[in-house]
Structure formats: C-alpha cells, structure tokens
C-alpha positions in Angstrom: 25.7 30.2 57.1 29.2 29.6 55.5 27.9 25.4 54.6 24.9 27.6 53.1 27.0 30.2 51.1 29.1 27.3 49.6 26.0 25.4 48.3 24.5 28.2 46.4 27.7 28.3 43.9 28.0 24.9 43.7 24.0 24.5 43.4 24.3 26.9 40.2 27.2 25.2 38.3 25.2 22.0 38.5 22.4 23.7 36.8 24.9 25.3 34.2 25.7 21.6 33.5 22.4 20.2 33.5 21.5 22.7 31.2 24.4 22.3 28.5 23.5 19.0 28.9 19.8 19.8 27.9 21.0 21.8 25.3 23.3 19.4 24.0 20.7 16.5 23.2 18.3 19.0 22.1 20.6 20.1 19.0 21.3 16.5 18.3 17.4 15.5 18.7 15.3 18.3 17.1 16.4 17.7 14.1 15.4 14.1 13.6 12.5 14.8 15.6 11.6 17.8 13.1 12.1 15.4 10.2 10.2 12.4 11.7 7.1 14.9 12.1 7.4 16.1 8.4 5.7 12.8 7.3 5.9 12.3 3.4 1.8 12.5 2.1 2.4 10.6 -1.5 -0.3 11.0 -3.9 -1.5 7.7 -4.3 -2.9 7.3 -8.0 -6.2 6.0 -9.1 -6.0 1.8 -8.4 -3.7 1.9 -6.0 -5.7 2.0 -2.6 -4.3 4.5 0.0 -4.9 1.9 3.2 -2.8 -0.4 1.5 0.0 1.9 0.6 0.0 2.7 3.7 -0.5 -0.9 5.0 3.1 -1.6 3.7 5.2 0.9 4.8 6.8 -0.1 8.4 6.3 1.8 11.8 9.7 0.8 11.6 10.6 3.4 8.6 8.6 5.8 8.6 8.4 8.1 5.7 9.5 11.5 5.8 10.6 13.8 3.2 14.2 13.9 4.9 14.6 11.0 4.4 12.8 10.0 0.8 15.2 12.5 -0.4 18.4 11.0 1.8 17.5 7.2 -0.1 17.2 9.3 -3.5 20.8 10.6 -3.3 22.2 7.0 -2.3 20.3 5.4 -4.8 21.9 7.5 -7.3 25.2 7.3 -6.0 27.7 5.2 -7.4 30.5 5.5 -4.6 28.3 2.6 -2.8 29.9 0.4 -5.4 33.5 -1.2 -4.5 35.0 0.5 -8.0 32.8 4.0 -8.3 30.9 3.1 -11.2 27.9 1.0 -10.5 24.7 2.7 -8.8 21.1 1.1 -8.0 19.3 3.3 -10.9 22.6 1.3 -13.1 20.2 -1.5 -13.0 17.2 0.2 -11.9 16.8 3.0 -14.2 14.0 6.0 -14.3 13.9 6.3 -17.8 13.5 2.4 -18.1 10.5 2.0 -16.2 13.1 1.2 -13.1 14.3 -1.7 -14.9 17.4 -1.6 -17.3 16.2 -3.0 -20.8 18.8 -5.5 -20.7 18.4 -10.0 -20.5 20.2 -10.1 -17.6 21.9 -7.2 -15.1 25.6 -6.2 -15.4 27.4 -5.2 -12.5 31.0 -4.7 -11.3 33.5 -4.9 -13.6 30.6 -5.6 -17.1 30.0 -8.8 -14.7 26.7 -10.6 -15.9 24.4 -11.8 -13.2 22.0 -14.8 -13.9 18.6 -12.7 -13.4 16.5 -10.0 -15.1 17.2 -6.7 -13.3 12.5 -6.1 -12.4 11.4 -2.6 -12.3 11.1 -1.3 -8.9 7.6 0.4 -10.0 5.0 -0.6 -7.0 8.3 -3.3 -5.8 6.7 -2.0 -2.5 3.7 -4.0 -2.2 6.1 -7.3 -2.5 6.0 -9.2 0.9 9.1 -10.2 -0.1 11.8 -9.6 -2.7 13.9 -10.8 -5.5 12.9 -13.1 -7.6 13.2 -16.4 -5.0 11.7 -14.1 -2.8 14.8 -14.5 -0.1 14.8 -10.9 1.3 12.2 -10.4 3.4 11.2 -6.4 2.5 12.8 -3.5 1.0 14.9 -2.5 3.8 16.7 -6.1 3.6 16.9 -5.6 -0.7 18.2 -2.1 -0.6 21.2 -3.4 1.0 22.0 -7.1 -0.3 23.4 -6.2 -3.5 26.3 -3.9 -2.1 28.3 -6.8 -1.1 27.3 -9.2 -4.1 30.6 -9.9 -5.6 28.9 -9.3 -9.1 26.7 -6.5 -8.8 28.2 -4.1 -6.6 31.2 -6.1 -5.6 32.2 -4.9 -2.2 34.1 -6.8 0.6 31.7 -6.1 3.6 29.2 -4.2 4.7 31.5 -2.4 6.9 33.4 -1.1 4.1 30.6 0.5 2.8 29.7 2.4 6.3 33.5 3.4 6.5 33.4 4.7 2.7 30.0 6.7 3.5 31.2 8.3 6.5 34.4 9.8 4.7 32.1 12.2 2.8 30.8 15.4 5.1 27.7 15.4 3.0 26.4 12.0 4.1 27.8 12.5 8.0 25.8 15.4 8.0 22.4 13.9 6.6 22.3 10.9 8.5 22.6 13.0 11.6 19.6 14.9 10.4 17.8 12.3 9.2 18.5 9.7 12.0 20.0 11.4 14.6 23.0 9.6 14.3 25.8 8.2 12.4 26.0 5.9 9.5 24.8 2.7 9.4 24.0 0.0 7.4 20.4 -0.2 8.3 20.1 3.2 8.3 21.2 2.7 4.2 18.3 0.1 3.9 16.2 2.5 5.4 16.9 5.6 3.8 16.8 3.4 0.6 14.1 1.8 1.0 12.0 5.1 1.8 13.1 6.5 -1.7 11.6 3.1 -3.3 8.3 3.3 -1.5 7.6 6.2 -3.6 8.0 4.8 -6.9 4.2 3.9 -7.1 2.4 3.6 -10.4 -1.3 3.2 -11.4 -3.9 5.2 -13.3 -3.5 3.5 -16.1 -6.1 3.0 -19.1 -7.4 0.1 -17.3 -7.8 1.6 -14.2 -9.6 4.3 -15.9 -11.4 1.5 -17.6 -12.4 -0.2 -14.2 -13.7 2.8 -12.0 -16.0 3.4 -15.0 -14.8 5.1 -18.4 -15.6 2.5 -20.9 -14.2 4.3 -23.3 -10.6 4.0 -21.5 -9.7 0.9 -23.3 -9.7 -0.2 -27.0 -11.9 -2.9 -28.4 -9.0 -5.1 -28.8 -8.2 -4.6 -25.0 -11.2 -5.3 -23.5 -11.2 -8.7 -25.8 -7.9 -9.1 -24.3 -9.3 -8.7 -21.2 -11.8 -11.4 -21.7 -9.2 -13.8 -22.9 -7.1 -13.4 -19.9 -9.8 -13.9 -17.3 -11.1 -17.4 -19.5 -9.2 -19.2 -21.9 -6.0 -18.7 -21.2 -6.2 -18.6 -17.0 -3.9 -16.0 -16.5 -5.8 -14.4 -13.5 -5.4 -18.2 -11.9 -1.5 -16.9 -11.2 -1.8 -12.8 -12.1 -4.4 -12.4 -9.7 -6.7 -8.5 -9.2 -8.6 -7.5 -6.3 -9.9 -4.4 -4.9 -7.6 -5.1 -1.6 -4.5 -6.2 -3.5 -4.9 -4.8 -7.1 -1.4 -5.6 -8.7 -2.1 -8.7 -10.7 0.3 -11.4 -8.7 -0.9 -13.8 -6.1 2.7 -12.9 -4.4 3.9 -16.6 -5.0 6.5 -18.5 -6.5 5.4 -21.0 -9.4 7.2 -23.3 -11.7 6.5 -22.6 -15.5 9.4 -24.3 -17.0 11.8 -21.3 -17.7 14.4 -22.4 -16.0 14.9 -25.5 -18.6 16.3 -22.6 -20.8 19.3 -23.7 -18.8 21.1 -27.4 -19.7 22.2 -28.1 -16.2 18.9 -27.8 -14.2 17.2 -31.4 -15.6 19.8 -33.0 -13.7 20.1 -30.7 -10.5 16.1 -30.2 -10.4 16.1 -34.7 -10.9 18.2 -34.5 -7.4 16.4 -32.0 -5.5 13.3 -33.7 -6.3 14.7 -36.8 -4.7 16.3 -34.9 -1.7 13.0 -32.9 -1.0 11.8 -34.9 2.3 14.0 -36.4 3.1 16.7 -35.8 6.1 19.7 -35.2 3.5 17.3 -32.5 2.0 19.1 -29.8 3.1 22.4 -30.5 2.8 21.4 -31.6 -0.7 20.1 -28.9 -1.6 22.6 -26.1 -0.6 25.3 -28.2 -2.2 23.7 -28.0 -5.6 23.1 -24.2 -5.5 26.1 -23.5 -5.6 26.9 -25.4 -8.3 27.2 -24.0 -11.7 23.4 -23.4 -12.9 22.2 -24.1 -9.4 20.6 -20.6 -9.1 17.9 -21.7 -11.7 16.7 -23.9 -8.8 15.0 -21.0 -7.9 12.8 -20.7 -4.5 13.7 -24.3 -3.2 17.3 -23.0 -2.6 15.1 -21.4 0.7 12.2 -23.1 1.2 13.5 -26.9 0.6 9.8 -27.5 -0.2 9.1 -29.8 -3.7 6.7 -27.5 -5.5 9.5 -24.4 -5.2 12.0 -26.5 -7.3 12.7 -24.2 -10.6 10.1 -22.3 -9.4 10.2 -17.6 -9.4 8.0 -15.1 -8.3 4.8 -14.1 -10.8 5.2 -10.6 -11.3 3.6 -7.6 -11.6 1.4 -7.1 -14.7 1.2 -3.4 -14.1 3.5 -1.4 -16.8 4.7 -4.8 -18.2 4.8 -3.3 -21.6 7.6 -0.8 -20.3 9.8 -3.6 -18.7 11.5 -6.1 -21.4 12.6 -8.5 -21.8 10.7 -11.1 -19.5 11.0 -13.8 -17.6 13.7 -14.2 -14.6 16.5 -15.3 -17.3 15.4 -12.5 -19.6 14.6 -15.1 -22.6 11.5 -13.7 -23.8 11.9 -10.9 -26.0 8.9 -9.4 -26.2 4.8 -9.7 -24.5 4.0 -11.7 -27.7 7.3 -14.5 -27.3 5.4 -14.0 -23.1 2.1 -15.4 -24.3 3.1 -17.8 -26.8 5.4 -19.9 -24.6 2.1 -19.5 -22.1 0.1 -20.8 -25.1 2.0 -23.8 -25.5 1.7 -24.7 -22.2 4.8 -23.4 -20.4 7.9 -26.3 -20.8 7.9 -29.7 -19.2 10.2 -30.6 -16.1 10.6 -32.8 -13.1 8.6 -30.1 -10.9 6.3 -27.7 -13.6 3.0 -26.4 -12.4 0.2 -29.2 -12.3 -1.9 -27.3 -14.3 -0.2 -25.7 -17.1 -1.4 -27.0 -20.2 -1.4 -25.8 -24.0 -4.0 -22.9 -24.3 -4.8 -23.0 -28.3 -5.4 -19.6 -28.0 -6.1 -18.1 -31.7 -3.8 -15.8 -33.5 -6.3 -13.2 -32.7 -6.6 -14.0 -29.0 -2.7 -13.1 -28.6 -2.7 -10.1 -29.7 -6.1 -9.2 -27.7 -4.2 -10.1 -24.6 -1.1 -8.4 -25.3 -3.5 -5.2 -26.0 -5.1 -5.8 -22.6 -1.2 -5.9 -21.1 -0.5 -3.0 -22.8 -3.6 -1.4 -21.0 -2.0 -2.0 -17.9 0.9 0.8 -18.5 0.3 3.6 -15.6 1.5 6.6 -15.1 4.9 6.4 -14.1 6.0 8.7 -10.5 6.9 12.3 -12.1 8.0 13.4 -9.3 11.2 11.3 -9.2 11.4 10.4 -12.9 11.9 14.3 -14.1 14.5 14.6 -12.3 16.6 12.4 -14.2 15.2 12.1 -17.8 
C-alpha cells in the first residue's frame, strides 16, 4: 500500500508534464496550422486557366493568406538591402507594371546592373527565372538578388536572417506563418507567395478570343494576322489553350547582345570551346570577364545554340513594360519590331532562321496594335495599395 500511495503522486506530476508539454507545442503549432488551412483562393482572370495556376504553385509553398501578406511586407521592405534603401518593388514596381521603366536596373549605391529589370506580372508561370534562366523557380529568385553586390549588396545570406530577426515584427510573423524562426528559405517562400499573386489577363484580346469580336480594333486583329504569318513571331512567342502566355519558355539568340563591343570576340571563343573538354573551363573564364554576361544562357548550359542567347518573354502587358530587350536598347514596341523586321543582327551563334521580314510600314504598326491588345488587367488587389 505505501509503494502504491507513492505512485499516485508521482503518476500525476508526469501527467502535469505531459500535458504542459502538449500544451506547449500546441501554441507553437496551431497557429501555422490555422494559417496553412486558410488557403489563398486567387481570382484567376479570364485567359489565364485555373489548373495551370494552380499547376505552378509548389506543394512545397503552399499559398495562404498569412503568408501572401508576410512576402508583401518583405517585398516592400527596404531593410533586406545591405544600406536601407533598395527594396524588390525598387526595381519591381506596382505602378510600373512590376517593372521599373528604366534600360537597365539600379541597385546599391545608384549601381547599374547589365539587365532590364522584367515585370513580375504572370513571372509565375516561368519554369525558370532571370533572363539566362539560372534560378530554377521563384523561391530560388526571391532570394538571389539580396547578396548580389550590385543590386542589394549584402555580405551573406546570413546577414540578412540576423538583420530580420532583430525586428519583433518579423520574429513574430515567421512564427505564425512558419511555425518557426527566420530563415532564408522561409524569405524565398514568403516572397515568392506574394509574386504568385501578381497574375494578369483579361485583356482585349482575351476578350477578343473567348468570343467578343468587337474586343479588338481593326488594326489589331490585322496585327494579329501579321504576327501569326509574315513576320513568324508565334514561331518564338508561342499561344495555347494549356500555356496561354505567348513564350515557348526558351532561350534564343536574336543578336542583341552585339549591342555590346566585347561579345564578337568572347561569343568567337565559346563557339570554339563548345564541345570540347576545355568547354567549361572556357567558358566560366570568359564570364567573368568584362561583357561576359552578354554570353547569356551558355554561361549554364555550355551548349552552342545558348551562346548570346535570353529568354523570349512574355507578350502579355508588353506595352506597359519599356524599354525592351535584356540590355534595355529598344525604346519602344515599334524600335521591337523593326529590328525584328530587319532580321535581328548577325553573329557567330544567331537563330538559324531569322531573316529580314519586309514587313510594310502598315504591317508594323498593325502588330504593335495587336501587342498593345495584349495589355490585361493588372492585379488590383495588390496594385491599390501602393499607387
């Protein structure tokens, strides 16, 4: 009887302790949990399918409203940048389409980078990102340029954790949100979330192309015409029902990176390297050599046809996003389609089949109606807030 009249004590502080315990994980899990089950439902606009919206967001990352509104704050937030001053809407901004109107982006310090900032509009659907396509998905973009030394010009990913978890606000959040502390990924993630909703369609040629012939102007509709024939541009910019964002999602050589002096002779080099067991050790040594960035895709792939070569983008709200091109060089859709018209320019590794278009005086301005067509409705939601 006394063994038994000991246990019964020491039987009920176990199940004290078992029970803080209990207690403890559930205030530490619920709310995650809570936010994981408040699944973000994004109104997906009219030539956009929902199944592929859906398609590309990760089981990974999930979408929740928690979070969506977790990757809006950071996007906005300047302290990720080493000096306070440069923010992803710096080069990404709302009321620019998500682009920043400028040739190339400025960073850190008024540093200039070598490429045009692109509008993160429907960026999503991108299997991968950049414009030589060397991030893998939006998680791995989000974070890349925080430790650029020209964009947002910090040491380490580390010191950008340590910065983020001196501010209550963010400790808080990411222990809502994630049920932990900060973390780099968990900044790709929350990021990345916030960019998944910046979807844009509806536009007069989606209105066009469900039905409503009168959605379109004459001169659009000819452009339309134009840009399926003469001039090919559906061979690159391609449009299904499936994948309806006018890119085939690779990397081609048109011959802007000639703009640049130095990449006749580096592209001259690669070409010879390509295939060979040198190729690449050849290659990374030219990349980093001044201009070596306008190799372009090769700097990854090593492969031939991926010398000079950047991704084709996005038609959709192209009329919202100049200037064009990686380098930024065009000014305007029309400077777009003439160089197009006059066959792209020559190098070492151009596309096989560009070739001057003679497209009439009329026929350019047609197809620059038709691109104009392609301007959607941008996501109000998020853009409001910051007009």
């Amino acid at each position: 009887m006394q063994k038994l009249r000991l246990s019964i004590p020491v039987r009920r502080l176990r199940l004290l302790i078992a029970l803080a315990f209990a207690l403890t994980v559930f205030a530490l899990v619920v709310p995650e949990l809570a936010a994981e089950q408040r699944l973000l439902k994004l109104a997906i606009p009219l030539g956009l399918p929902t199944d592929t919206w859906s398609y590309y967001v990760p089981r990974t990352n999930p979408m929740t409203e928690a979070k969506v509104e977790l990757g809006r704050k950071l996007f906005f937030d300047a302290r990720l940048s080493a000096d306070g001053k440069v923010s992803c809407s710096s080069c990404h901004d709302p009321k620019l389409a998500f682009g920043d109107g400028k040739a190339v982006a400025e960073g850190i310090s008024g540093k200039l980078g070598t490429r045009n900032s692109p509008s993160l509009l429907n960026a999503m659907f991108y299997p991968n990102q950049f414009w030589d396509g060397r991030a893998e998905g939006l998680e791995d973009q989000a974070i890349q340029p925080l430790t650029n030394p020209i964009e947002m010009g910090n040491a380490s990913y580390d010191q950008v954790v340590a910065r983020l978890k001196t501010l209550p606000e963010y400790r808080a959040e990411f222990q809502v949100v994630f049920g932990g502390e900060v973390t780099i990924a968990r900044v790709g993630q929350a990021i990345s979330a916030y960019e998944r909703t910046l979807v844009s369609g509806d536009s007069p040629f989606d209105r066009f192309n469900a039905g409503d012939q009168s959605a379109m102007s004459d001169a659009a509709k000819r452009g339309l015409t134009v840009f399926r024939g003469r001039a090919r541009c559906s061979r690159c910019h391609t449009f299904s029902e499936a994948l309806p964002f006018f890119t085939d999602f690779q990397y081609h050589n048109t011959g802007v990176a000639t703009n640049d002096p130095r990449f006749d002779k580096l592209s001259r080099i690669a070409f010879n390297a390509v295939d060979t067991e040198q190729s690449k050790e050849v290659i990374d040594g030219l990349a980093k050599q001044p201009g070596g960035e306008e190799l372009g895709r090769v700097r990854f792939s090593y492969v031939v046809f991926d010398i000079g070569a950047f991704r084709t983008p996005t038609l959709r709200n192209i009329a919202l996003t100049a200037p064009y091109f990686h380098d930024g060089s065009a000014r305007t859709l029309a400077e777009v389609v003439k160089f197009y018209n006059e066959g792209g320019k020559l190098n070492v590794a151009r596309e096989w089949d560009l070739a001057p278009l003679a497209l009439t005086d009329q026929e350019q301005r047609d197809l620059v109606a038709f691109l104009e067509s392609l301007t959607g409705k941008l996501p109000e939601n998020v853009v409001s807030q910051h007009r």
